[in-house]
N, C-alpha and C positions, 0 to 999 in steps of 0.2 A: 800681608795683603790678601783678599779676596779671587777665586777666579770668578768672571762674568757669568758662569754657567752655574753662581746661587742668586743671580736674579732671575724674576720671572720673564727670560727673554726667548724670541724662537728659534728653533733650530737655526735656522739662514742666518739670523743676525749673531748669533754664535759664531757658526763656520765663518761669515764674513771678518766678523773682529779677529779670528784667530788668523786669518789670511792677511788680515794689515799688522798681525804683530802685535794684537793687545790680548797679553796671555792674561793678566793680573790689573786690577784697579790702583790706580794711583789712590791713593787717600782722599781725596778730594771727591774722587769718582765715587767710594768705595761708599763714602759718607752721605754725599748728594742724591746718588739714583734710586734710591729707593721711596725718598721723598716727590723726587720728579718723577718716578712711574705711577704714582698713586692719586698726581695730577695737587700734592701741595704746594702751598707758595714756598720757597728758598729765599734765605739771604746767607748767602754764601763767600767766606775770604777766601780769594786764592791769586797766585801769583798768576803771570804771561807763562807759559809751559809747565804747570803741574798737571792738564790734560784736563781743563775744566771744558773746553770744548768740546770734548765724548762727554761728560759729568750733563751735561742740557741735551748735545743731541741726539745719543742711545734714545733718550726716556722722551726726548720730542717726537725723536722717529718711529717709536715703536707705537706711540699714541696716535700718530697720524693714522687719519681714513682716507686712503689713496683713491677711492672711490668718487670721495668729494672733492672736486676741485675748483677749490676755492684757497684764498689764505687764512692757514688753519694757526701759522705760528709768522710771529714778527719778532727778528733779532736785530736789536739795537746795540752799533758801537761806537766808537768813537772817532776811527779813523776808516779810507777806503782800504789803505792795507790791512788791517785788522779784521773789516768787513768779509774784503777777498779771501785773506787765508781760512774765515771762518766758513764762510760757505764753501772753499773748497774740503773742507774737514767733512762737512755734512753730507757732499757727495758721494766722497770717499767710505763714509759708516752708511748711506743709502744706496749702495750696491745690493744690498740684499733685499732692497723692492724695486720691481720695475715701476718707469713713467713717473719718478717723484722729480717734481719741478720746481728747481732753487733758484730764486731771482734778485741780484743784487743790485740795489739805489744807492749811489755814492754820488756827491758832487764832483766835479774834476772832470767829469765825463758827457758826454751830450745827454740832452731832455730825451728828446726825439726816441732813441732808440728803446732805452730805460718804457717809455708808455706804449709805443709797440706791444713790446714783451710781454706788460701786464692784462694786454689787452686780447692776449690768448689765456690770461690766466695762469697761477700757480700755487704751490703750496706752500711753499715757504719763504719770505723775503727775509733779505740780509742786508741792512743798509745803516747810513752814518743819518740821523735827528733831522739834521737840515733840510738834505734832499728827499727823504717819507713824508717829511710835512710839506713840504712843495708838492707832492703827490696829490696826497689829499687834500690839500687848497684848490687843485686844479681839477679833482674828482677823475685823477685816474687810480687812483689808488683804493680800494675796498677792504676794511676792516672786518668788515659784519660780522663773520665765520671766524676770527679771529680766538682761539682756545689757548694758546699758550704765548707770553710774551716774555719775552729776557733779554735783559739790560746789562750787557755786558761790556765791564771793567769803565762801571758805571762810575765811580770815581773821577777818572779820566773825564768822561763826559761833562760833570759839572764842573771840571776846573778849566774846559774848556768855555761854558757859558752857555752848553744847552737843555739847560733846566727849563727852560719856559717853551722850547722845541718839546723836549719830554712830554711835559704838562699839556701841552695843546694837543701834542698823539694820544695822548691816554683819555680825551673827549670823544676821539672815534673807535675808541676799542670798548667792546661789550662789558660790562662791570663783573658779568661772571666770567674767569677766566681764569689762568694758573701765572702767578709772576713770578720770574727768577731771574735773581738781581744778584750778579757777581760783581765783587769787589776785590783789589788790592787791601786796603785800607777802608775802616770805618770809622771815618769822619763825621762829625755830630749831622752834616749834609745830607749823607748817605742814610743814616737812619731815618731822620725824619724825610726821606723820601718814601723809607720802608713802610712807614705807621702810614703815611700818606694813600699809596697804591698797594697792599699788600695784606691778606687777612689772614691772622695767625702765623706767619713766617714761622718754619724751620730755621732754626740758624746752627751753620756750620764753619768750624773755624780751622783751617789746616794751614801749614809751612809761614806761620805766624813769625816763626824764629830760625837762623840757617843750622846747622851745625857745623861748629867752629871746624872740623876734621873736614868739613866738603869744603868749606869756602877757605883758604886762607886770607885774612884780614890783617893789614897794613897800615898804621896813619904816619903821615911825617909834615912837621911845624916847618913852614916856609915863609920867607916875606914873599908879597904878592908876587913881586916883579921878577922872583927868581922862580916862581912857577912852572915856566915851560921848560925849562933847564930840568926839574926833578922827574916833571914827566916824561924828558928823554930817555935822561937816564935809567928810570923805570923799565920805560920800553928796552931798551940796547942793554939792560942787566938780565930781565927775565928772556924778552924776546918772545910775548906769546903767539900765538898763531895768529888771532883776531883780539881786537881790544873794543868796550865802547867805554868813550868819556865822556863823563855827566859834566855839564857846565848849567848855571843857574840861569842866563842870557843867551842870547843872540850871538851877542857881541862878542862876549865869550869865546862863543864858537868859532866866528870867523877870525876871531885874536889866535888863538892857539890853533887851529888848522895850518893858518898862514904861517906859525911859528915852527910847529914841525914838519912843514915841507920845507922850509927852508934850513933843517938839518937833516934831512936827507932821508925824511918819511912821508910813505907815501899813505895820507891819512882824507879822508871825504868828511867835510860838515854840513850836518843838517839840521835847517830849524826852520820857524814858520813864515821866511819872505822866500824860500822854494816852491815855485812854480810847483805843480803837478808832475809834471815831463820831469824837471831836476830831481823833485824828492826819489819818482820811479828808481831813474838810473844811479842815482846817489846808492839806495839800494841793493839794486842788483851788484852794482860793482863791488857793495859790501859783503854782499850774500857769497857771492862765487868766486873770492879768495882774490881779485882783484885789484883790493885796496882793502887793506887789514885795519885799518884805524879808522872808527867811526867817532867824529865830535856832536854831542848832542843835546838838546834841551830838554827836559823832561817831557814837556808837552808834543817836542818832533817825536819824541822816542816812543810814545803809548802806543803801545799795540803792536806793536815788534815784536814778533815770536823768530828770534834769533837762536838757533840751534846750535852747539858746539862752540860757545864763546868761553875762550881761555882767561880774560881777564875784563873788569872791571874799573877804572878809571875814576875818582870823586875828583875831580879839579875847583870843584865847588865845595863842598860840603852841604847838604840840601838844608834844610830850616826845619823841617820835620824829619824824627829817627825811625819814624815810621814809613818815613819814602826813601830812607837811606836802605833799611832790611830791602825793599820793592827793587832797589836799584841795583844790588850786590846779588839778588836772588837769581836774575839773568844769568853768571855761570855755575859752574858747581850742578851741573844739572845731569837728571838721572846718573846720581853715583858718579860721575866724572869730580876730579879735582878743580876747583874755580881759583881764583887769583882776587882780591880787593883789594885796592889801594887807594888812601885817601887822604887827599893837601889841606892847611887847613891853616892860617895866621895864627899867630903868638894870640890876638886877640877871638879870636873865634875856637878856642878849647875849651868853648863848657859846651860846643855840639858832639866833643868827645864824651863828655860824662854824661851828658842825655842819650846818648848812644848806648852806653854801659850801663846806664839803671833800667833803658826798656829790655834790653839782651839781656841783664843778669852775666854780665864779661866785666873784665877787667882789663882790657885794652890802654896799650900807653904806647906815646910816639916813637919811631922808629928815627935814626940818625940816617937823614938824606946821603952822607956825606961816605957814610959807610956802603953805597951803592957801586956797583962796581960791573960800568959801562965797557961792553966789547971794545974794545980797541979799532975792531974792522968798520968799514964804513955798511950804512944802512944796506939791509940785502934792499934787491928788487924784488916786486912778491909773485908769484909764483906764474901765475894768472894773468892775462892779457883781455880785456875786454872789446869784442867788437859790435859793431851794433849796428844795424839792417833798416832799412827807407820802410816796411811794410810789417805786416803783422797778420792776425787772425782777419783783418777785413779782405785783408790781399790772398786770403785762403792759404796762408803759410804756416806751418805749424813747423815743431820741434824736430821731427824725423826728417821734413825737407832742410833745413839746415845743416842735419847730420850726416845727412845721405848725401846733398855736394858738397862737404868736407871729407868724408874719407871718401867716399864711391870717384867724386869728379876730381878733390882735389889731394888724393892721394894720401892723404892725414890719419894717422891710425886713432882708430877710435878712441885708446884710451888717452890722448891727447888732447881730448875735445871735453870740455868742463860742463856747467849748467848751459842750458838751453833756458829761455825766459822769453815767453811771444807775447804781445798786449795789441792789443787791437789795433794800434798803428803802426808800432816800431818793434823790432825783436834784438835780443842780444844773447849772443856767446864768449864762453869764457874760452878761452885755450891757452894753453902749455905757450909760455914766453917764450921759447925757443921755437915754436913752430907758427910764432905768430905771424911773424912774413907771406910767411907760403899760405896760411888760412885767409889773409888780409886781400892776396892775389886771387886765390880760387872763388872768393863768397863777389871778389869786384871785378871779373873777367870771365864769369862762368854764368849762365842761367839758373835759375831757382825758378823750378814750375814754370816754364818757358817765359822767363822777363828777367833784367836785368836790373839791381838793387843797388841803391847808394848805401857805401859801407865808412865808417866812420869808426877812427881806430882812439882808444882810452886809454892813455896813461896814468 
């Protein structure tokens, strides 16, 4: 790999990257920025966490004129969390210029504030199709100035149905521009979106394929019905820290969630009739050790940059082997070992051998039967979730939460898990054994002189 300091970048955004810990370029990175500093168009593959987020915003950021303030770059995704983390990524690499102004449009959230905001202007927006084209329908939203634009884990985006949201943004953006279009997969969709908005593409292709040593890869032949039986045992054989399970439906989901709490795991499903507020907390309680089992759809899953995930789950087996690599790519990440494991009918093993002729492997079924389940019953997981009446509107932030837990309620710091504030509700994680006492002190103690309805997560 490369270090950042043989691009032509400046001192400050040097010192800065080396201060967040980005000694060397991921591949993606290594391949992309040199394309994005010189302001050409990209069509880029790369997975949820191979650091394609630096790969667009180094070379966004270093191009911006802070001077001009106006919106100079528009980042399109597909979901508000994918939106959210990305712009908090941009923040993070935009330490090393003062006054850059990152403003994110997500539906799920009120109009009102979202045109506020614009209406002092900024530099850069980060938002989901829907709610930028409701902007600019309503004319609070300004294109003009608009130099860079990127479509990210554009894929996602069309299999969710906003290709003709796309298509009607790309009537208010200026036709000279720079486009960079990241994708998981390139689907015949994807391309001819490229030929469509895009002149002369670079095209970059990285983490196409896993390596069998990072990931270990598992299939096991099951009739349907005995399904959530192998994923137990699964779970209760390896016992990984966090899991996520791919199911092809809905129904899926809430089928096998409801199946493995009723053997004594504590697992969260999300798919797309979750409210906002639910997807959030679904979430967080997955993020912060919680609830270790996430069940999910492909389409709830896009844009989940999940960190630290021990294993993989196919309960489905996907339709494409191309969204199977996407889906298994999630652990195994930076040189850590990954876990895949994948269910599959007597009838449905020729998505085994479509698997094997795009990987070039030779994968064959595992004997379910040969699993061999702890004896003890389900642990409880580590983490206790509690979750606060207010948020960033009530002027609450993360250190006021921490401060009346250990300061007021006696709670040793390292006790106390993720912090997560959102503009109306906030949640912590802590240590199951001190959840009592933090449940008491956050519901009998003041926060910033007021008194918070606390709500405790199982």
């Amino acid at each position: 790999m490369s270090a950042f300091t043989a691009l032509p970048l400046t001192k400050s955004m040097i010192e800065n990257l080396n201060a967040m810990g980005y000694d060397e370029m991921t591949p993606v990175q290594a391949e992309s920025l040199p394309y994005v500093l010189k302001g050409e168009d990209l069509l880029a593959q790369a997975k949820t966490g191979s650091g394609k987020t630096a790969a667009f915003g180094i070379g966004l950021l270093h191009n911006l004129d802070v001077s001009l303030f106006r919106v100079q770059t528009l980042v399109m995704c597909p979901t508000r969390e994918l939106a959210e983390q990305v712009a908090g990524e941009l923040r993070r690499i935009a330490r090393f210029k003062h006054n850059i102004k990152i403003v994110t449009l997500c539906g799920g959230v009120p109009f009102r504030p979202q045109e506020h905001s614009l209406s002092h202007q900024a530099h850069i927006v980060v938002g989901t199709p829907g709610r930028i084209e409701q902007h600019l329908r309503r004319e609070t939203l300004s294109l003009n100035h608009v130099t860079t634009l990127v479509l990210d884990e554009a894929d996602r985006m069309l299999d969710d149905g906003f290709e003709d949201s796309i298509e009607t943004i790309m009537d208010y953006l200026p036709k000279r521009r720079q486009t960079l279009l990241f994708s998981a997969t390139f689907p015949e969709p994807i391309l001819t979106l490229s030929e469509k908005f895009q002149k002369k593409a670079q095209k970059v292709v990285v983490d196409a394929v896993h390596e069998e040593n990072v990931i270990e890869q598992h299939f096991y032949e099951s009739a349907w019905d005995a399904k959530p039986d192998v994923v137990a045992d699964l779970l209760s054989t390896y016992q990984p820290a966090s899991t996520l399970i791919f199911c092809n439906t809905k129904l899926h989901c809430r089928t096998l969630a409801t199946a493995l709490h009723k053997k004594g795991f504590s697992a969260l499903a999300i798919h797309g009739d979750l409210e906002q507020k639910e997807r959030t907390e679904v979430l967080v309680r997955f993020s912060n050790g919680s609830s270790p089992i996430l069940v999910a759809t492909d389409v709830a899953a896009r844009g989940l940059d999940i960190g630290g995930l021990s294993a993989v789950i196919n309960f489905d087996l996907p339709f494409e082997p191309e969204v199977y690599v996407h889906r298994i790519g999630r652990t195994g990440r930076a040189g850590k070992e990954g876990l895949a494991f994948s269910l599959m009918t007597p009838k449905e093993r020729f998505r085994l051998e479509d698997i094997n002729v795009m990987m070039g492997t030779a994968f064959e079924t595992s004997d379910a039967s040969a699993l061999t389940p702890s004896a003890e019953e389900s642990v409880a997981p580590p983490m206790v979730t509690l979750s606060i009446n207010g948020g960033r509107r009530s002027k609450l932030r993360p250190g006021d939460i921490l401060g009346a837990l250990t300061k007021d309620g006696g709670i040793p710091g390292h006790c106390v898990g993720k912090i997560d504030c959102f503009d109306f509700y906030s949640y912590v994680a802590i240590e199951r054994a001190m959840a009592d006492q933090a449940e008491e002190a956050l519901s009998t103690k003041k926060i910033k002189g007021r008194h918070f309805i606390i709500y405790r997560h199982e």
